[in-house]
N, C-alpha and C positions, 0 to 999 in steps of 0.2 A: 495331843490325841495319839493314841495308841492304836494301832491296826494289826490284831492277827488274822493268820491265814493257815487254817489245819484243812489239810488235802490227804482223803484215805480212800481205797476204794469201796469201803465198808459204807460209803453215805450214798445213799441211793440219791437223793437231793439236796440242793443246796439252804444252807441255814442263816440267817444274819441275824445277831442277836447284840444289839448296842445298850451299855452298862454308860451311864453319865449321870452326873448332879442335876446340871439342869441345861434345858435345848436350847443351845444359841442360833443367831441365823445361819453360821456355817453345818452346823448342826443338822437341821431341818431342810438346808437345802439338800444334802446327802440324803436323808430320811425321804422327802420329794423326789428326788432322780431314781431310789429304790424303787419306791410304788409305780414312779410312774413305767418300766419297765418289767414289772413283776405282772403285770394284768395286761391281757391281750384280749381284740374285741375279731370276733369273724365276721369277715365281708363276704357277699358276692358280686362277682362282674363274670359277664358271659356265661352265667350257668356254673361256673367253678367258685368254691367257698376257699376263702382263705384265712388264717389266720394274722393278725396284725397286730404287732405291737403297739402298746401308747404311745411310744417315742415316736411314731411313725405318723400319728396320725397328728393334721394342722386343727380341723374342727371335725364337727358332728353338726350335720341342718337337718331337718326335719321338715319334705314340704310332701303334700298333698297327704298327709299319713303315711309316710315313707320315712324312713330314717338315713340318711348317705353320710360315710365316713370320706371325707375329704382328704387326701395325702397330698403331696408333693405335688405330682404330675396325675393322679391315679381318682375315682373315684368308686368309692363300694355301698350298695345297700346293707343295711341292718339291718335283723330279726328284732332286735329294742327300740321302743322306744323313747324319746328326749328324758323325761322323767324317771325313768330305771339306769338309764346313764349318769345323767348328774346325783341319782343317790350313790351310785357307786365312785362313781370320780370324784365324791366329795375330797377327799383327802390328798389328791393327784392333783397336776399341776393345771387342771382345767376348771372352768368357770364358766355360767350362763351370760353369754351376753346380751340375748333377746329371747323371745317367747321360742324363736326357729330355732337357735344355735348356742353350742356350745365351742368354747377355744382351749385351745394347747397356750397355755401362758408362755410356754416356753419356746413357741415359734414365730414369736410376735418379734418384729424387728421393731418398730416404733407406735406410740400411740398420739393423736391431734385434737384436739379440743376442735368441734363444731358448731352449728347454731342448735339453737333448743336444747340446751346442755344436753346435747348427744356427744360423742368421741368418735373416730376412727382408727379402727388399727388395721394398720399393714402387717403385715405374715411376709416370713422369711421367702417366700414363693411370689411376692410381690400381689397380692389378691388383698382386698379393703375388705373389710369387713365394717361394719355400724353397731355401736354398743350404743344400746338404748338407756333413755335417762333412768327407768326404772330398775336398771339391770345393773348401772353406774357402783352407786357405793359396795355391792359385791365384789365387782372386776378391780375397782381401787385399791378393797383390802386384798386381796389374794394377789397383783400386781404389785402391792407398795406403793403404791402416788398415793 
């Protein structure tokens, strides 16, 4: 694999443009880390709107017709709702795990088989989450088990 890097002040913003035969999984995890970084979702807490990267964010729940962007330690409303998020994240590193929620694949520390072929996943922030049987063979493929 080949990596250039042209830097000029001429480029108002930045460009990535990948020339390959065909996408392997190192491949596409690259292609996944770009996206997931390249789109950012606005929250507010306390009145003030913020800007937030994907990488940033563990899930997205969805309760009373509210939408909340869950981070780390942090939590934000959102102007979207569930379903205009997961069309957009289709390609990013997130996935439906129940009717409420959406996860960041990438901040799952581990996942556990439970009863009623449900799962659980732990997040790197130590928070469980419940991946419903319906929502299963999606989280599967886009996890890899």
């Amino acid at each position: 694999m080949k990596l250039f890097i042209e830097q000029s002040e001429q480029y108002t913003e930045a460009e990535i443009t990948i020339k390959c035969g065909m996408i392997d999984g190192r491949l596409e995890s690259i292609i996944s880390y770009i996206r997931l970084n390249m789109f950012s979702v606005s929250g507010v807490k306390d009145g003030e709107t913020r800007v937030i990267s994907l990488g940033d964010i563990f899930y997205f729940e969805s309760i009373d017709d509210k939408t909340f962007i869950y981070l780390e330690s942090d939590v934000y409303e959102c102007s979207m709702k569930l379903y205009e998020l997961e069309e957009q994240l289709e390609k990013a590193n997130f996935v439906r795990i129940s009717k409420s929620c959406i996860v960041n694949i990438m901040k799952l520390d581990s996942v556990r088989p439970m009863l009623n072929s449900r799962y659980e996943a732990k997040l790197e922030n130590g928070e469980k989450l419940i991946i419903s049987r319906h929502y299963l063979p999606a989280f599967k493929s886009k996890f890899g088990i």
